[in-house]
C-alpha positions as CSV (number, residue, x, y, z in Angstrom):
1,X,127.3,125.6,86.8
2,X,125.2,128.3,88.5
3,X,125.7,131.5,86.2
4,X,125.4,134.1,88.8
5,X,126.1,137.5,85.5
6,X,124.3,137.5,82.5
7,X,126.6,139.2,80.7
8,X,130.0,140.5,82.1
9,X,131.4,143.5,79.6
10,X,134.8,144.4,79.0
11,X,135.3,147.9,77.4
12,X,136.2,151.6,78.1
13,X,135.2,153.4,80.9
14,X,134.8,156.7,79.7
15,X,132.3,159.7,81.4
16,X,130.1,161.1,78.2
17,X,130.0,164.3,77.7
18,X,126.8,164.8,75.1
19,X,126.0,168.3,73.2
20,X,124.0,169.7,70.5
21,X,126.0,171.5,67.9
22,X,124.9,172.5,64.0
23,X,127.2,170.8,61.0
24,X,129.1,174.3,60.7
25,X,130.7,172.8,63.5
26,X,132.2,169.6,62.1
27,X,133.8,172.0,59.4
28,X,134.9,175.1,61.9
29,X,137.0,172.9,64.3
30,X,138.3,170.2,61.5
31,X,136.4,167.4,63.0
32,X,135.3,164.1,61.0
33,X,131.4,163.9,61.1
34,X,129.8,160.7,62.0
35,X,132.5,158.5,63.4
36,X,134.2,158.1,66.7
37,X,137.8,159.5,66.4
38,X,140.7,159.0,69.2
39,X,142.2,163.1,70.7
40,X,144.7,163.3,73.0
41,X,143.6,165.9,76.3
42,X,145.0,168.8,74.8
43,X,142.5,168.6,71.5
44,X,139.5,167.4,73.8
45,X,140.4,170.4,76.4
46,X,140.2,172.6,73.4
47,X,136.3,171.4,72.1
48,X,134.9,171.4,75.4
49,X,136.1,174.6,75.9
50,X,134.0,175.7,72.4
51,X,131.1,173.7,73.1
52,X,128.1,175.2,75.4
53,X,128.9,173.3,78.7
54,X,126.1,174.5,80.6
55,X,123.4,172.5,77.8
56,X,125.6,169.4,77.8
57,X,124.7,166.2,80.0
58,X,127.3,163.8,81.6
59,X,126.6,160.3,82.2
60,X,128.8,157.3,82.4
61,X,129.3,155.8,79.2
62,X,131.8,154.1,77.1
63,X,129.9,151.8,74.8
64,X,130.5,148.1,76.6
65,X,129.2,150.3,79.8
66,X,126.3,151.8,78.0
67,X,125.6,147.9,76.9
68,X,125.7,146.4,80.8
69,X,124.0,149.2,81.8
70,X,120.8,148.3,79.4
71,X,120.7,144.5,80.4
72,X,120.6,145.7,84.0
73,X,117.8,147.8,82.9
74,X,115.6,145.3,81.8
75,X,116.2,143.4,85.0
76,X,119.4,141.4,83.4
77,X,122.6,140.9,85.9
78,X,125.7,142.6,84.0
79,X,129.3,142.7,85.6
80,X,131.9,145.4,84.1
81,X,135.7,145.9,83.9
82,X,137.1,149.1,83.4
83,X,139.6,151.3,84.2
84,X,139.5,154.7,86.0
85,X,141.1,157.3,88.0
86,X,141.1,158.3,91.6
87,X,140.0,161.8,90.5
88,X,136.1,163.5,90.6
89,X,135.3,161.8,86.7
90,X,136.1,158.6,88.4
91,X,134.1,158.8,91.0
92,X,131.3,159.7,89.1
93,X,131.6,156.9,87.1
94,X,131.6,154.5,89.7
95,X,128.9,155.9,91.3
96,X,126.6,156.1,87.9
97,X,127.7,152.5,87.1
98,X,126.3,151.1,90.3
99,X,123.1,153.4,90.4
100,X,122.5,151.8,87.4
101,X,122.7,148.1,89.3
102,X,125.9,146.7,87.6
103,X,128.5,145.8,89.5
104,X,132.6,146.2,88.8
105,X,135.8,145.1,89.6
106,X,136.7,148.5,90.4
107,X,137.0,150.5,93.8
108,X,137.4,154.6,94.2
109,X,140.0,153.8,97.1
110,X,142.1,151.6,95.4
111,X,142.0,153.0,91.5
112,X,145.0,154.4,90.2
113,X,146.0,157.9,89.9
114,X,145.7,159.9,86.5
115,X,143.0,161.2,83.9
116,X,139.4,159.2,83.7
117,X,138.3,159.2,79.5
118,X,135.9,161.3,78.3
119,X,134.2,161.1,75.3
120,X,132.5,164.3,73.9
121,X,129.4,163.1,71.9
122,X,128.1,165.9,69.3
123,X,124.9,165.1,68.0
124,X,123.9,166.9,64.5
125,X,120.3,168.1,63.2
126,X,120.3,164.7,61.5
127,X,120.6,162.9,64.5
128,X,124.0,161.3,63.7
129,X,126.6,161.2,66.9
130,X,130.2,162.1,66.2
131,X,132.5,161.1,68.9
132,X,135.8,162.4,69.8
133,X,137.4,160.4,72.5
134,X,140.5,161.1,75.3
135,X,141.0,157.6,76.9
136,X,142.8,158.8,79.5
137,X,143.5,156.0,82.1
138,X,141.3,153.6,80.0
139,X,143.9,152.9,77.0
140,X,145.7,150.8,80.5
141,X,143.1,148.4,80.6
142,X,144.7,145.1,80.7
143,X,144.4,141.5,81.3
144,X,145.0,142.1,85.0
145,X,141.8,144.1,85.3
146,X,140.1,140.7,84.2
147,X,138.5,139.1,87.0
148,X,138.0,135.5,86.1
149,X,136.0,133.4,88.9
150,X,133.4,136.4,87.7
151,X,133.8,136.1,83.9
152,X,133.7,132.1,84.8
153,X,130.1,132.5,86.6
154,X,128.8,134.3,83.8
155,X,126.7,133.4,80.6
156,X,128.0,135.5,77.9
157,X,130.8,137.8,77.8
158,X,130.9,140.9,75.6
159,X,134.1,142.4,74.5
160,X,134.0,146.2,73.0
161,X,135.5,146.9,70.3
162,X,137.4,149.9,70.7
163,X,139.9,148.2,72.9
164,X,141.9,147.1,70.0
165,X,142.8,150.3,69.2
166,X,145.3,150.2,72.3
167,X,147.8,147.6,72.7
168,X,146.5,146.3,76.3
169,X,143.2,146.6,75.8
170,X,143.8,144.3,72.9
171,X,145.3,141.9,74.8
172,X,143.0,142.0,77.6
173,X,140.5,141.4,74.9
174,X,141.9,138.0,74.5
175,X,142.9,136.8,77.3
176,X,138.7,137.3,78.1
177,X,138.2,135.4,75.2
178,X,140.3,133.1,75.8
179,X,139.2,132.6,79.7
180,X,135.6,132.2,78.1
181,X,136.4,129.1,76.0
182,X,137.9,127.5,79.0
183,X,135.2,127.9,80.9
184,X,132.5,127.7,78.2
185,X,131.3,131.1,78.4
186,X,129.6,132.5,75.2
187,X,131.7,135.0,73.7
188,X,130.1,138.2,71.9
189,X,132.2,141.1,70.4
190,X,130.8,144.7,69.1
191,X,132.8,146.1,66.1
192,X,132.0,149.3,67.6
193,X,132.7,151.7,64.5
194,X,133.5,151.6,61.1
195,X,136.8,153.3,61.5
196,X,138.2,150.7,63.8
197,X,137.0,147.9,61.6
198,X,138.8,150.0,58.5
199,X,142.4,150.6,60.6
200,X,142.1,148.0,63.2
201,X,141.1,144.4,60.8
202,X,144.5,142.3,62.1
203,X,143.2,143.3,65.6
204,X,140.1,143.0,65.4
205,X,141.4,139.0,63.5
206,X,143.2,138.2,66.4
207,X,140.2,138.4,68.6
208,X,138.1,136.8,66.5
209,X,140.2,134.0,65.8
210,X,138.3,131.0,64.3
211,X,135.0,132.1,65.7
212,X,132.7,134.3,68.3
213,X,129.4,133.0,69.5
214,X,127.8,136.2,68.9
215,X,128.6,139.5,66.9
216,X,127.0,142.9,66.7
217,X,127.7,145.2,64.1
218,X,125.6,147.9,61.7
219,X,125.8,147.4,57.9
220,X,128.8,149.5,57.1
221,X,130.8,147.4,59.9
222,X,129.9,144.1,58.4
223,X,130.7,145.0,54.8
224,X,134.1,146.3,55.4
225,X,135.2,143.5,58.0
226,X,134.5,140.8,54.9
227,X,135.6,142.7,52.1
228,X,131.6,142.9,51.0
229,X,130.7,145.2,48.1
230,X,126.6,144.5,49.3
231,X,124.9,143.5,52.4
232,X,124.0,139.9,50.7
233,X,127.3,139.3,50.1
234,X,129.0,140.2,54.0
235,X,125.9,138.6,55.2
236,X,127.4,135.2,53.8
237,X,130.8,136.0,54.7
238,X,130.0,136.6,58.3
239,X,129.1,133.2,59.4
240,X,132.6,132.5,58.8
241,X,133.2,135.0,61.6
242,X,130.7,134.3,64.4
243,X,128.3,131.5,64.6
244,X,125.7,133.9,65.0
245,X,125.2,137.6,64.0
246,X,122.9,141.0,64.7
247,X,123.6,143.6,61.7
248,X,121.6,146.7,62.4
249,X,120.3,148.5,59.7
250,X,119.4,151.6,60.9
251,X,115.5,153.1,59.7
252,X,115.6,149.9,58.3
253,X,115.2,147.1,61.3
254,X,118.2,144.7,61.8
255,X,119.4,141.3,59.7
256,X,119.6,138.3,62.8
257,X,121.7,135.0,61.5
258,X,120.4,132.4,64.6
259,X,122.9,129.6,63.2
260,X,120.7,128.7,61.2
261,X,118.5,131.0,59.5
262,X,118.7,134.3,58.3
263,X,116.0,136.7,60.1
264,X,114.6,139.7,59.2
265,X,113.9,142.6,62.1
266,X,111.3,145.1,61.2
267,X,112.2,148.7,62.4
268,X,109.5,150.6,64.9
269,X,109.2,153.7,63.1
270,X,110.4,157.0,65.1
271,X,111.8,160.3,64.9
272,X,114.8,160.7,65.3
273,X,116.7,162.6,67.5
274,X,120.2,161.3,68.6
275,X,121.3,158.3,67.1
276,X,124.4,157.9,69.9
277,X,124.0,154.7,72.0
278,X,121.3,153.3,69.5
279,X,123.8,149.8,68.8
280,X,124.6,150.0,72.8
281,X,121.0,149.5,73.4
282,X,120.2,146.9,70.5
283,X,123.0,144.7,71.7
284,X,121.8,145.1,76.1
285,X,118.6,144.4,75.0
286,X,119.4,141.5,72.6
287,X,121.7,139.8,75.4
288,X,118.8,140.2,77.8
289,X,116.6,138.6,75.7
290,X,118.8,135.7,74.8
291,X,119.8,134.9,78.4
292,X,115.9,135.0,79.6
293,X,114.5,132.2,77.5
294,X,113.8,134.1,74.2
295,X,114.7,132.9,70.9
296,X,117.0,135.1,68.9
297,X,113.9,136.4,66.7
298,X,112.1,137.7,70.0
299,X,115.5,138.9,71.1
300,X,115.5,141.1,67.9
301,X,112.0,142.2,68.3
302,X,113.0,143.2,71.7
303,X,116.1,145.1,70.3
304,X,115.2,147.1,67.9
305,X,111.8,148.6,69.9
306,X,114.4,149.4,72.9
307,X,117.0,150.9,70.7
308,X,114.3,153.1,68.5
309,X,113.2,154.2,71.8
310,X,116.8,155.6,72.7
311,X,117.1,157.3,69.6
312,X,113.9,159.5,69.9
313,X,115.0,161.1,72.8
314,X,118.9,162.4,73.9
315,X,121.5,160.4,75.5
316,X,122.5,156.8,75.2
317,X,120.0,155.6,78.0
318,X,116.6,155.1,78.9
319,X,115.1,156.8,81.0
320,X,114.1,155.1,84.6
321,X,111.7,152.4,84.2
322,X,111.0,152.7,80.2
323,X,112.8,149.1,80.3
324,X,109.8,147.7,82.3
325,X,107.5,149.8,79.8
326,X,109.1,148.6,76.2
327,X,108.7,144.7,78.0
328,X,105.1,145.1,78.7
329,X,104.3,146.3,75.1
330,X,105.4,143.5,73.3
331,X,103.8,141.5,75.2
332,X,100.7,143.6,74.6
């Protein structure tokens, strides 16, 4: 079958909304450091009104987006769907998603009225990202918003993890998993956070079911989704999971399972300066590398330069044409 997406993404569509604040702040305004955590509008209304606007950046995110977004960087065809509103947020997203050369099952004239998400991303002197996140319109996302003769055409499909935290988004998560098997389109799921993994397991169980091609995950994710007292020991339990894995390991390079063999990914030393988008990246810019005739080990190598890139500068994203850049130094 002629694949016409690389990889078609499923998640969130939520506008970021990224600031630098100190740790005082984490304590001041009762806010859990390091994780994302879910706010309704009035408590996200409230922290942007105590953060400086004016040195914050917007950019469309969500972290399924920020993932299509990097394969079409690298010069990868991605396909999202997402949910937003008719309002100004919306359009912006819309219009950042298709700068960016990914294409959607969404248009401004037809989406539905009500709130866009946002996600406020605070990023701390250590270079951690905390994330507090209104879903707005997004917790609707449903199997409807699937479009399947696209998802049919494409090679892999990547499912966020967030979406189990609301009951549609759940269920669109496995219907496109579902739709992929039929159509023998390689499935790939982010655990997306530790806290999901810890309050969402049955979920995230029911998506899984007896297997996913491909899984992404950082250490802390794939110990507490097995059980795993030590990386050795979830590393094992995994491949009962997914047939193949990426665990990222922060400073410390990544763990790749290719089916067979365990595969050890050396970081590319950096300093840090905002952590947020880092998996996002490591996951674009392993699918790219994977759908363009690399083996998994190259599309590790390729991973974790792209993602220690992101995380020396701020924002999820690289900048325009750093793609082309990071390609042409491994080669070098």
């Amino acid at each position: 079958m002629d694949r016409k997406y690389d990889v078609y993404g499923i998640g969130n569509a939520l506008v970021d909304i990224v600031t630098e604040v100190d740790n005082s702040f984490f304590v001041t305004h009762g806010i859990e450091k390091g994780v994302m955590t879910l706010v309704d509008e009035k408590r996200q209304h409230y922290l942007t009104g105590v953060i400086d606007m004016k040195k914050s950046k917007m950019a469309c995110g969500g972290s399924a987006g920020n993932t299509v977004i990097a394969v079409a960087q690298f010069g990868g065809s991605a396909f999202y769907s997402c949910l937003v509103a008719k309002d100004s947020l919306g359009k912006f997203f819309l219009e950042d998603l298709r700068r960016n050369g990914v294409d959607t099952n969404l248009r401004y004239d037809t989406c539905p009225e009500g709130i866009t998400g946002k996600c406020l991303v605070m990023t701390s002197p250590d270079a951690d990202r905390t994330m507090n996140t209104f879903l707005g319109i997004s917790s609707f996302l449903a199997p409807e918003h699937l479009d399947e003769e696209v998802l049919r055409r494409s090679e892999y499909v990547y499912l966020e993890g967030y979406l189990v935290a609301a009951p549609k988004g759940l269920e669109a998560l496995k219907e496109a998993k579902r739709l992929a098997e039929r159509y023998n389109v390689r499935t790939s799921l982010t655990l997306s956070d530790p806290n999901m993994v810890r309050y969402f397991s049955k979920q995230f169980e029911e998506v899984i079911g007896a297997s996913v091609d491909l899984l992404f995950c950082n250490e802390e994710e794939a110990m507490t989704i097995t059980s795993s007292n030590t990386l050795e020991e979830a590393r094992e339990r995994l491949r009962q999971l997914a047939k193949r894995f990426a665990i990222t390991l922060g400073a410390n390079g990544a763990l790749i399972y290719d089916g067979d063999t365990f595969i050890e990914i050396e970081p590319y030393r950096v300093r840090a300066k905002d952590t947020n988008g880092a998996g996002d990246m490591f996951a674009g810019a392993y699918l790219y590398g994977i759908t363009h005739n690399r083996s998994h080990a190259e599309a590790g190598k390729l991973a974790s330069l792209a993602s220690s890139r992101v995380v020396a500068q701020y924002g999820p994203r690289l900048e325009p044409g750093h793609a082309a850049r990071i390609l042409e130094d491994l080669i070098a």
